[in-house]
N, C-alpha and C positions, 0 to 999 in steps of 0.2 A: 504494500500500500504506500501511495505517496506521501510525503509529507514536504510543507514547503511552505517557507515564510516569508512573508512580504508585507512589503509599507499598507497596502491600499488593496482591498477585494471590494470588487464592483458587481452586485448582485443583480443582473441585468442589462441587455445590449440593444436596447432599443433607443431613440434618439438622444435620450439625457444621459443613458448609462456610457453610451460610445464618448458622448461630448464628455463625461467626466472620466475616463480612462484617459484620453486623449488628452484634457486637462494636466490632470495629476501627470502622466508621461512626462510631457512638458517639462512641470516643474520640478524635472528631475527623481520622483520617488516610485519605486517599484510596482507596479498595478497588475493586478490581476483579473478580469476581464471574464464574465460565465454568462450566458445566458441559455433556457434548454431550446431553444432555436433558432437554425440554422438564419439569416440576416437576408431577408429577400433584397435584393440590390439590382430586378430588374422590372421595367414598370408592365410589362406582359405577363411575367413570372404569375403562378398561381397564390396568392396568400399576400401579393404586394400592397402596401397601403401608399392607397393611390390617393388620401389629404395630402394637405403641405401647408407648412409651418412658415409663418409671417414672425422673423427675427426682427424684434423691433431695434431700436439705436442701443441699448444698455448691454444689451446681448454680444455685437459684435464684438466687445475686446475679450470677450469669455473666447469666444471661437480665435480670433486671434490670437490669444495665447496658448491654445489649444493647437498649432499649425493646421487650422480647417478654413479658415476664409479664405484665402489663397485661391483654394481647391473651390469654392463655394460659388464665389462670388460671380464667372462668369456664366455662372447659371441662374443667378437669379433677378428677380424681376420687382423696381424698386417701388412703392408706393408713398408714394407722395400725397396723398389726399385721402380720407377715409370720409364716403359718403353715404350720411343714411338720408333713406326714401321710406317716408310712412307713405302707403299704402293701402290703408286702412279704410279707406270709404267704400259705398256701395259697389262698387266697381273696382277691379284690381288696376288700377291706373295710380300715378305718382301725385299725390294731392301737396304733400312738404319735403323739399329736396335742400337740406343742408351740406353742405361742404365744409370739414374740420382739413387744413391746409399745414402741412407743416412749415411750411415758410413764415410760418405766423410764430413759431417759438424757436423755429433750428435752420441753419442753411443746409441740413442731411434729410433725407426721405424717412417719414415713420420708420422705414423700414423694410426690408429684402423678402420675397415668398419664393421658397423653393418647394419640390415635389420632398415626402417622406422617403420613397423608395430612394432618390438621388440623396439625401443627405448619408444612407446606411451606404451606399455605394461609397461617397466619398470619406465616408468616415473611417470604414472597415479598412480600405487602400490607406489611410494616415496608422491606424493602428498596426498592422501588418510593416510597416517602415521603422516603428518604435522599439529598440533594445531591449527597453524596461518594459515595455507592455507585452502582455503575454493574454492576448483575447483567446477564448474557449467556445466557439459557439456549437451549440448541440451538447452543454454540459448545465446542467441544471444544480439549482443549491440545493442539498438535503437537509440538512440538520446545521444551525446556528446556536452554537454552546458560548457565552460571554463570559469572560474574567476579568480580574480587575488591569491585567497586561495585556489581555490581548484578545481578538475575537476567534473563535477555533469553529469553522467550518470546515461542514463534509460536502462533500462531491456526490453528483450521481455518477462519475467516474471512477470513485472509490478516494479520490486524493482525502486529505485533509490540509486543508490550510490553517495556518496561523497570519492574524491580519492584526495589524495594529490600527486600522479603520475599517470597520467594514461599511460601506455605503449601501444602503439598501435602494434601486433604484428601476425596482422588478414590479412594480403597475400597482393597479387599484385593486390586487387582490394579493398584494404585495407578502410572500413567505417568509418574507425576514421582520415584517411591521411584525405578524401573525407569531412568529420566533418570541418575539420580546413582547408580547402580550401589551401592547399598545391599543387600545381601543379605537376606533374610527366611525366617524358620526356619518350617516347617507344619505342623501335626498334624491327619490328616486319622480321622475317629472310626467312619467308616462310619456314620452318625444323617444325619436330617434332621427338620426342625421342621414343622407344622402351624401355621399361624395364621390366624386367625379369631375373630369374636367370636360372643359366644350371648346368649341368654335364660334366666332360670331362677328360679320362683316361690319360691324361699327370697334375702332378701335378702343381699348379701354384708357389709355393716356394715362398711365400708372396710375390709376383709381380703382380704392377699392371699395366696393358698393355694397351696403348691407339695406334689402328692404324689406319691412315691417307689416305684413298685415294678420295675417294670427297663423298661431299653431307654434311659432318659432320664427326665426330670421331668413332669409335666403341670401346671402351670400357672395359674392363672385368678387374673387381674388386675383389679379394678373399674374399670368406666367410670362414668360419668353413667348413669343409667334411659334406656330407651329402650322405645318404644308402652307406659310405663307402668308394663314391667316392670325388675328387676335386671341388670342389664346386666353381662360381663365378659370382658375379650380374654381368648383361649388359646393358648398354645405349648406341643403337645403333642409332645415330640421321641421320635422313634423311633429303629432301624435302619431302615437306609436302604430297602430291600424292603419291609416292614411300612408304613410309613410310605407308602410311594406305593400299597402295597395302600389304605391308607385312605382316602387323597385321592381314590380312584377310585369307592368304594361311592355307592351311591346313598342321598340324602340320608336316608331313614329307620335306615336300618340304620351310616349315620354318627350319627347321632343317637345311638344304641342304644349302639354302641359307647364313646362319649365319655361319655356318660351313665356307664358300667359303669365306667371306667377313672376317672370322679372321684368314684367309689367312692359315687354318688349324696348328696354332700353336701350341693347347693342344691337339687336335684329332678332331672326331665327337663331335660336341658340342650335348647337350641332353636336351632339355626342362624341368627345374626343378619345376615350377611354371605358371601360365599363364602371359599374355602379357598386359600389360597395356600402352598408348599411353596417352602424354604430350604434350604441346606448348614448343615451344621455344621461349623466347624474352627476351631480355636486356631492364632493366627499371631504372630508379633514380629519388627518391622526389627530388624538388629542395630545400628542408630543412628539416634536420633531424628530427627540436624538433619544437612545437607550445608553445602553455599557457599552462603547467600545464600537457605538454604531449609530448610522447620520441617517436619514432617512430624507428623498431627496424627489423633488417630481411627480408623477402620479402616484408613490407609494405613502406620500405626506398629504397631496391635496389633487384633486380633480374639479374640472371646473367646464361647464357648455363652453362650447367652440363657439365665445362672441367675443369680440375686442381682440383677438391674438394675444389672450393672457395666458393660457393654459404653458406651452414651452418655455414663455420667457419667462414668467413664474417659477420654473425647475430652474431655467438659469439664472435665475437671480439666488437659490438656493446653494448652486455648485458656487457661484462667484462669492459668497459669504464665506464658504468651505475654502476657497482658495485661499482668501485673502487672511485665515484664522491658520492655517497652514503654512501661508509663510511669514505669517508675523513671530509664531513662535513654534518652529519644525519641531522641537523638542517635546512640544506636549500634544502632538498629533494622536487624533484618539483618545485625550484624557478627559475627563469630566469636567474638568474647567473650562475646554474648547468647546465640548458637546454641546454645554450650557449656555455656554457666549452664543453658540449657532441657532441654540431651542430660542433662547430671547432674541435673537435679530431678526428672526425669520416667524417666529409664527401668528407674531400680533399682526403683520402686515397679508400674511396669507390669510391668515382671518377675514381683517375687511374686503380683501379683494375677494375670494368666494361668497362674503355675503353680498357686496355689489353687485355682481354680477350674477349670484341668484335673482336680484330683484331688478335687474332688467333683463334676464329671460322670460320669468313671470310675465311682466309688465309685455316681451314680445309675442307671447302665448294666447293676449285678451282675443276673446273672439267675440263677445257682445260689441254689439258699435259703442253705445256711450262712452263704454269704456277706451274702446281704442283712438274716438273723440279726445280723450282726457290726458292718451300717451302724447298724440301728437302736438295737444295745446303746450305738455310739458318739454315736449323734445322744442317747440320755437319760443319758449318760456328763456330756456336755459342757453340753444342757438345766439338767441340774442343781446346776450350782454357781455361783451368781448372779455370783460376779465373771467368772468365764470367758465367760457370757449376755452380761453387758454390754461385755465386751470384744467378745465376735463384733459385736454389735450397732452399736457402735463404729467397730471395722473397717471392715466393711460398706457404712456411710456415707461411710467414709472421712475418720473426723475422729477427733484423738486422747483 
């Protein structure tokens, strides 16, 4: 049986876990890298998740020091504007169209949208170059046993590691939270998401468009062009019935329908990709950090695919981790660091899951008065420039 000791075990390899293996490599300390499957990194491939993540501005020096922006960057596609459309009146047509511009607080774009499949592509190729990283994919965590030196996990490979951090960064149904007997709170919405990307003969002009008439949001984020044309991912979140009604039509009358509901603002939208269906729910550990273990991304908090908070949320979590990392290497993994990470990080995850639960709600109303009463507050709030720039602010997550 193996045994093997190392700075950093990263329990999971999906976007946050690679970005923090890749991290930790970086800053020089020994990473160990499991997840129990294998890393889809083709966007045809069967099981590929065909979302993509909008890194907003706070994000990119995480990836930067990570060596992934590099790799990153000429694939993605910058968004400059975030525009909501209520929608909401008797007819699916655009009744309040605001535009939140980041030229109003930054001379940079919100922020960069790439495909998920393409970040696991370029991320897996940075880890595979790294000495000190030693990724495992197709090996899953068995058992996490915590001491006061060090975290002692087992393998499904039979190894046993010794870690002086273990990072727990294995999803919403996270075996290492479940290890350390962390509880975790759920709010389950009855919604589920659509995603997919499309085509569509009106260009998007790195805008990205969220429009509001019930059920949840619709979505459309730019990509790169593709065969030529405007290209943009969708997450069109539903009730959960409605929602698999859709994923089932056939592709024309999917068309038809997606077309209708984004209120025909670029044109015929075009099925670039196939459709893949998600859950929706809001989740939060009630503690960030255990013995000997950080808990980091969806295994500390989940949140609806609105605002681009959900990733940048984990990266603002590994970036705490770094920054406590190298302020004092010597006490990597100690309860003093765990503790500095549990208070930086959970009172701000707090308010942003509940924010953002109460504008899912709020985009979910299906009575008119009520969706009357969103759109009076969405040009309530639209128009008083210092409160724009505050949301704007927020948003990003910088003060």
């Amino acid at each position: 049986m193996e045994r093997i000791s190392t700075d950093i075990l990263v329990s999971g390899g999906g976007v946050a876990g690679l970005t923090a293996a890749a991290a930790f490599g970086a800053a020089g300390h020994s990473v160990i890298c499991v997840d129990p499957a294998p890393p889809v990194t083709d966007e045809t491939a069967e099981g590929a998740d065909l979302r993509t993540t909008a890194f907003l501005q706070p994000s990119i020096p995480v990836l930067q020091a990570a060596g992934l922006w590099q790799a990153l960057e000429p694939h993605a596609a910058p968004l400059q504007i975030m525009r909501i459309v209520d929608a909401g009146g008797a007819e699916p047509e655009p009744r309040i169209v605001k535009d939140f511009d980041a030229s109003d607080i930054s001379d940079q774009p919100f922020g960069w949208n790439l495909p998920n499949w393409l970040l696991r592509r370029e991320m897996v190729a940075r880890l595979a170059e790294m000495p000190n990283v030693d990724f495992r994919p197709g090996t899953a965590t068995r058992a996490v046993l915590t001491r006061e030196s060090a975290a002692l996990v087992t393998l499904s490979d039979g190894s046993r590691v010794s870690a002086r951090l273990l990072i727990g960064a294995d999803g919403r149904n996270s075996a290492v939270r479940e290890a350390l007997q962390i509880p975790v709170r759920t709010t389950r919405y009855g919604q589920k998401a659509l995603a997919f990307a499309v085509t569509h003969p009106i260009p998007h002009e790195s805008v990205s468009t969220e429009i509001h008439r019930s059920g949840g949001p619709f979505t459309l984020v730019p990509l790169p062009d593709r065969g030529g044309l405007p290209c943009s991912a969708v997450v069109w979140m539903e009730r959960g019935p409605e929602a698999l009604r859709l994923a089932a039509l056939p592709e024309p009358a999917f068309e038809a329908a997606m077309s209708e509901r984004s209120c025909h603002l670029f044109g015929p939208l075009r099925l670039a990709s196939r459709r893949t269906v998600w859950p929706i729910i809001s989740q939060l550990a009630a503690r960030m950090a255990g013995e000997r273990t950080a808990l980091i991304a969806e295994a500390a908090h989940v949140v609806p695919p609105i605002g681009a908070q959900g990733l940048n949320m984990s990266l603002a979590d590994l970036r705490v981790l770094l920054e406590l990392a190298e302020a004092a290497p010597a006490e990597l993994g100690t309860p003093k660091m765990l503790e500095a990470y549990h208070r930086r990080r959970h009172a701000e995850v707090l308010a942003r899951v509940t924010g953002i639960d109460a504008l899912n709600r709020a985009s979910m109303l299906g009575a008119q008065g009520l969706r009357d009463l969103r759109a009076g507050a969405l040009n309530t709030l639209y128009s008083v420039a210092p409160v724009r720039r505050t949301l704007m602010r927020a948003g990003l997550g910088v003060s």
